[in-house]
C-alpha positions as CSV (number, residue, x, y, z in Angstrom):
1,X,-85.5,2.4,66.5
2,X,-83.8,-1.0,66.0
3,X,-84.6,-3.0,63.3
4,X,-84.7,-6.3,64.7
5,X,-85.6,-9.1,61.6
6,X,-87.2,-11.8,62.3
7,X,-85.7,-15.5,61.8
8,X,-86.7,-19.0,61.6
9,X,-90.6,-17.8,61.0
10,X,-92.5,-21.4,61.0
11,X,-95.9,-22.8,60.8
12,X,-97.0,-20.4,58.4
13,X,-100.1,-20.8,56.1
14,X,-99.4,-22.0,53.0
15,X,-101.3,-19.2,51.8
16,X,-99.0,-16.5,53.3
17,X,-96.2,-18.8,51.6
18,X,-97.6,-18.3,48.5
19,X,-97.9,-14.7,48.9
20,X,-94.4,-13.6,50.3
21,X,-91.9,-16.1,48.9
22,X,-91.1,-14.2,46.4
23,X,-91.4,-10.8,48.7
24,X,-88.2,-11.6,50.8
25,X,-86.6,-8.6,49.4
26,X,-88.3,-5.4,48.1
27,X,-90.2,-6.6,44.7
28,X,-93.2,-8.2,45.7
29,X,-95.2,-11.9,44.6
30,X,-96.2,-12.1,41.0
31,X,-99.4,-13.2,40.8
32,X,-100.2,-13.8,36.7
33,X,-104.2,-14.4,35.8
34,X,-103.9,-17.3,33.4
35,X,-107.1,-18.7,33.4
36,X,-108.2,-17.5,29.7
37,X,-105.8,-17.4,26.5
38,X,-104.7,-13.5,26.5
39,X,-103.2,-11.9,23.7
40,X,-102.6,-8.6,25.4
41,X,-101.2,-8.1,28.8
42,X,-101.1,-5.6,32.2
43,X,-98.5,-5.1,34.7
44,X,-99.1,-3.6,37.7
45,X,-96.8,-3.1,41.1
46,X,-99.3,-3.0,43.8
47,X,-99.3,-2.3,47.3
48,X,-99.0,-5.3,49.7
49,X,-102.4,-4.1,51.5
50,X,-104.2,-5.0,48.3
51,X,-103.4,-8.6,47.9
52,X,-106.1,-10.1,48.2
53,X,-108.9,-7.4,47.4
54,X,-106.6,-6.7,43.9
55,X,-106.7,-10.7,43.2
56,X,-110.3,-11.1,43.1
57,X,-110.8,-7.4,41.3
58,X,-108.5,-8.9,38.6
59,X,-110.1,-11.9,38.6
60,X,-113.7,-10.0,37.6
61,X,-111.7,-7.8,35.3
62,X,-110.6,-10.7,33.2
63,X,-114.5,-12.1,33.0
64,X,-115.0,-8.3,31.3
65,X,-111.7,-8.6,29.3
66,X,-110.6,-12.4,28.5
67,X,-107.9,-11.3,26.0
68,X,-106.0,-8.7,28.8
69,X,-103.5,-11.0,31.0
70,X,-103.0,-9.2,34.7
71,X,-99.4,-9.7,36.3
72,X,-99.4,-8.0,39.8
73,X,-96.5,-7.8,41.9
74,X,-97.5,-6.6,45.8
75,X,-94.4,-5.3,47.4
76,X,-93.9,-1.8,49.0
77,X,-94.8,1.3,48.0
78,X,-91.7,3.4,49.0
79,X,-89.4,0.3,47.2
80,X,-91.8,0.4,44.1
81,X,-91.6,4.1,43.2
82,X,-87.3,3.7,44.1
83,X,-88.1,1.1,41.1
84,X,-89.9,2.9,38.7
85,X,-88.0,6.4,38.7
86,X,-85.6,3.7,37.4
87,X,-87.7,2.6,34.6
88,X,-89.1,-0.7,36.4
89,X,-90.8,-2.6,33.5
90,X,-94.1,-2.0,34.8
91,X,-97.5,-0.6,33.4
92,X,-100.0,0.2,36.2
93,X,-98.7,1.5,39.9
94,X,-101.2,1.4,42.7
95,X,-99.6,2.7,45.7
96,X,-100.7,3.0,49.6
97,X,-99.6,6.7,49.4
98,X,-100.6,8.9,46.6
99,X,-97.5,11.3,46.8
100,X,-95.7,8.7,45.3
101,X,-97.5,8.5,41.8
102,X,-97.3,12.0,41.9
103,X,-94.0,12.0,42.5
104,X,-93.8,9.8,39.2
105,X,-95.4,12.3,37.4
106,X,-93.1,14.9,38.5
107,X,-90.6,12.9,36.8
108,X,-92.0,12.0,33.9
109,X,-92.5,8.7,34.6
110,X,-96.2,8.6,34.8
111,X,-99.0,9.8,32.5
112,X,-100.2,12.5,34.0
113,X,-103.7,12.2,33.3
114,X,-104.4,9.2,34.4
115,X,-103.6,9.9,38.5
116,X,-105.9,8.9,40.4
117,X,-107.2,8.2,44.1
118,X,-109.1,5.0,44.1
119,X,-109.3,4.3,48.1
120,X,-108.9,5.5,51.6
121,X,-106.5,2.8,53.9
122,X,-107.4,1.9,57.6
123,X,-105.3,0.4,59.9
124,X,-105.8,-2.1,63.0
125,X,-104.4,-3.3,66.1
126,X,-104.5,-7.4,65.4
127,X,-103.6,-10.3,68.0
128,X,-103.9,-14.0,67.0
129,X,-107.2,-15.8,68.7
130,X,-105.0,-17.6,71.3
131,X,-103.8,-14.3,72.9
132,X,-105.2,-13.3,76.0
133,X,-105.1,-9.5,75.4
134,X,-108.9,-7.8,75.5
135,X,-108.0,-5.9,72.6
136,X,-111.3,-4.2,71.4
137,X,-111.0,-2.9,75.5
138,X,-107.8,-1.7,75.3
139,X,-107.5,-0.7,71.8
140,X,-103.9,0.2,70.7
141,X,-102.9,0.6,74.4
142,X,-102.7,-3.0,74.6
143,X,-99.4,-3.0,72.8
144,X,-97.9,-1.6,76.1
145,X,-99.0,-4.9,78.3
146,X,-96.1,-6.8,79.3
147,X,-96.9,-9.8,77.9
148,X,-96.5,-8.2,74.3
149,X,-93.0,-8.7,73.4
150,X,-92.9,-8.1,69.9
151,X,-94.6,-6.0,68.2
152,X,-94.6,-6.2,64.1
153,X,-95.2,-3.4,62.0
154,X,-94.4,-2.5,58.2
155,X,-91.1,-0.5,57.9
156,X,-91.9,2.9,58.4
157,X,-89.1,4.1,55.9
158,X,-91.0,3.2,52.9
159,X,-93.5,1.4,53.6
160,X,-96.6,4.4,54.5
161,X,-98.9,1.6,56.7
162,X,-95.4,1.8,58.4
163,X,-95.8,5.5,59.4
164,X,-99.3,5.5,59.9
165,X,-98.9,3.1,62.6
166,X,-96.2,4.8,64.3
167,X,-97.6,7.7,64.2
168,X,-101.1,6.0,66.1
169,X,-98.8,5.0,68.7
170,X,-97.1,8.4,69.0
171,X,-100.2,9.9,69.0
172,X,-101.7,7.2,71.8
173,X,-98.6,7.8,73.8
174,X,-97.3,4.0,73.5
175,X,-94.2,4.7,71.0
176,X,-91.6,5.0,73.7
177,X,-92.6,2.2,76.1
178,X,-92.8,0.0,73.1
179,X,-90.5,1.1,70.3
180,X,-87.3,-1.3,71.8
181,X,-90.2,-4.1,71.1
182,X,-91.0,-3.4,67.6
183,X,-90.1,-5.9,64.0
184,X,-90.2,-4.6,61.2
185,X,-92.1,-6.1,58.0
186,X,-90.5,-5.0,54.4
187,X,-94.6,-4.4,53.8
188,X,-97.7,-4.6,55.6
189,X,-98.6,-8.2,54.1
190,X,-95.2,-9.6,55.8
191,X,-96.0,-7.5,58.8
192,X,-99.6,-9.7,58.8
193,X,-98.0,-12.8,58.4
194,X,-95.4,-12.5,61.0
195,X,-98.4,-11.8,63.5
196,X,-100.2,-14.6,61.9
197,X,-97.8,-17.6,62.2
198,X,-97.0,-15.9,65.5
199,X,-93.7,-14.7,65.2
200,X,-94.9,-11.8,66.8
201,X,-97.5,-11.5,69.9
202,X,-99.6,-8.3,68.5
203,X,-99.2,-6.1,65.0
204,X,-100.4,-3.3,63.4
205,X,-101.6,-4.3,60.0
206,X,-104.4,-3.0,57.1
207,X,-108.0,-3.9,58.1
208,X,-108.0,-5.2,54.3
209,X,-105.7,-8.0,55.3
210,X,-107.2,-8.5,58.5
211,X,-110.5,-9.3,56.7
212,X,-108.5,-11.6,53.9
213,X,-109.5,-15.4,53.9
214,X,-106.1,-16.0,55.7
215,X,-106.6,-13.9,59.1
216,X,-110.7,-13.2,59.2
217,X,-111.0,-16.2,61.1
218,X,-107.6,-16.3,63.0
219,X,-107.6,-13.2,65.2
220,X,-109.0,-10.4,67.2
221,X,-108.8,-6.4,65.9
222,X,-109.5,-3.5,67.1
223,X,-109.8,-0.4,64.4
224,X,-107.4,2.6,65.1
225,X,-109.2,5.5,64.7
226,X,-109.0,7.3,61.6
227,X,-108.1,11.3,63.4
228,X,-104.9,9.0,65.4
229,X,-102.6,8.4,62.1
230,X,-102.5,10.5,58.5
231,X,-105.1,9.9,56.3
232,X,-103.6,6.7,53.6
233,X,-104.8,8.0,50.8
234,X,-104.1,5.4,48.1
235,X,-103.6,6.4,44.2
236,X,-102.2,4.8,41.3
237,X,-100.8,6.2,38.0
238,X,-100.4,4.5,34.4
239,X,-96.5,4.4,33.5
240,X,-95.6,6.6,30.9
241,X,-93.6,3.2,29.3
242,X,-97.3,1.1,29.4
243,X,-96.4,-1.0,26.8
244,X,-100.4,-1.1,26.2
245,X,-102.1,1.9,27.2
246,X,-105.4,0.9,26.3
247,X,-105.2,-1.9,28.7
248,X,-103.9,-0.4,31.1
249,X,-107.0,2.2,31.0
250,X,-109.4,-0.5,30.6
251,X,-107.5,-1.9,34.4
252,X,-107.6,1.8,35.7
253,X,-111.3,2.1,34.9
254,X,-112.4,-0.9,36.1
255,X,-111.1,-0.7,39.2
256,X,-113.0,3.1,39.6
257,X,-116.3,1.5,38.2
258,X,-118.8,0.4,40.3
259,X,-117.7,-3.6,40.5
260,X,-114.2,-2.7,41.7
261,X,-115.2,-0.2,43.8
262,X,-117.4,-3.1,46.0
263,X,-114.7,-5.5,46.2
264,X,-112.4,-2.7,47.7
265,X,-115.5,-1.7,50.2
266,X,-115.2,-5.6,51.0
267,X,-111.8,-5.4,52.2
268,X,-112.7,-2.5,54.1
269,X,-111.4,0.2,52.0
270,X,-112.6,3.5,52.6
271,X,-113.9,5.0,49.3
272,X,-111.4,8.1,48.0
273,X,-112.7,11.7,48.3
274,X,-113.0,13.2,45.1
């Protein structure tokens, strides 16, 4: 499949600016929550599919925890566990794919018990409003229409909303007649914005970013359905290196507690079997 980048990506919200500048190459946006004095802080490498519910989950955890700073960095899931088996200085790892943090664990690198799932990822054929494409008719076979000539989706090799949506088009029988069309996003939140600005003419992105502030109101989706792709089962782990431990519990508890558990519903997020 050839990786075609994408160059010279304009009009772009200022929000999706925010969010990737710093995500050009594999370690995400930093997103510190300042808003109280902290005397304590937690890192966490998060998943670019979480962006936005994660922001607004950290924001209610600091109302429950003023003196705990969060510092999230969204980037890749397949480029954050290549960082931490290399003793990234990180704290918290929530990951799209659960194999990683296990994988973590394997190594030492992660407490082992504090694994856990804390969501189920879905993923959705987007197109910006403009396009002409009847998408929730078609569903993911509308990536084969002519008129689609790129086609943006996170990089398969480590990013796992990557695979999922290449194995929806396998599985839909699209992948050849489209593969020679595809981009490729470092993560699924660069895959959205390159959609978004309309870099590219259709994607397949999480249904958590699709229902962000930034694309609700900019696009058409139609969801892929959940028997056409493996199941993204997302998990985090605490680093065995957590500088605080207790905080980084508190973060890990909090997001499993009933109040993080409905801001990830509100994203779309499928809650994890047990």
């Amino acid at each position: 499949m050839e990786n075609r980048r994408l160059r010279g990506l304009v009009g772009c919200v200022a929000c999706w600016a925010a969010l990737l500048s710093a995500c050009d190459r594999q370690s995400g946006t930093s997103t510190p929550s300042t808003q109280l004095a902290a005397s304590r802080e937690v890192r966490i490498a998060a998943a670019a599919d979480l962006k936005f519910a994660l922001d607004e989950l950290s924001t209610a955890f600091r109302r429950q925890h003023p003196d705990v700073a969060v510092t999230i960095t969204y980037g890749s899931s397949g480029n954050f566990y290549a960082q931490l088996s290399n003793d990234a200085p990180f704290d918290v790892f929530l990951s799209a794919d659960v194999a990683y943090p296990r994988k973590l664990i394997e190594q030492g690198k992660g407490a082992r018990d504090t694994l856990f799932r804390y969501a189920v990822g879905r993923i959705v054929v987007w197109v910006p409003s403009e396009s002409k494409l009847d998408v929730q008719k078609l569903g993911i076979q509308a990536l084969a229409d002519p008129s689609v000539r790129r086609i943006a989706i996170a990089n398969p090799q480590h990013a796992p909303y990557g695979r999922a949506a290449e194995a929806a088009m396998r599985s839909a029988g699209v992948y050849d007649t489209v593969k020679d069309r595809l981009v490729l996003g470092e993560n699924v939140a660069q895959t959205a914005q390159f959609v978004q600005s309309g870099s590219a003419d259709a994607g397949v992105i999480a249904l958590s970013l699709a229902l962000s502030p930034v694309m609700r109101d900019k696009g058409r989706y139609w969801q892929v359905p959940l028997d056409a792709y493996p199941r993204i089962e997302q998990g985090g782990v605490i680093l065995s290196s957590a500088k605080d431990p207790d905080a980084a519990r508190a973060f890990r508890a909090f997001v499993l507690g009933d109040e993080g558990k409905a801001v990830l519903k509100k994203y779309g997020f499928a809650e994890a079997p047990e």
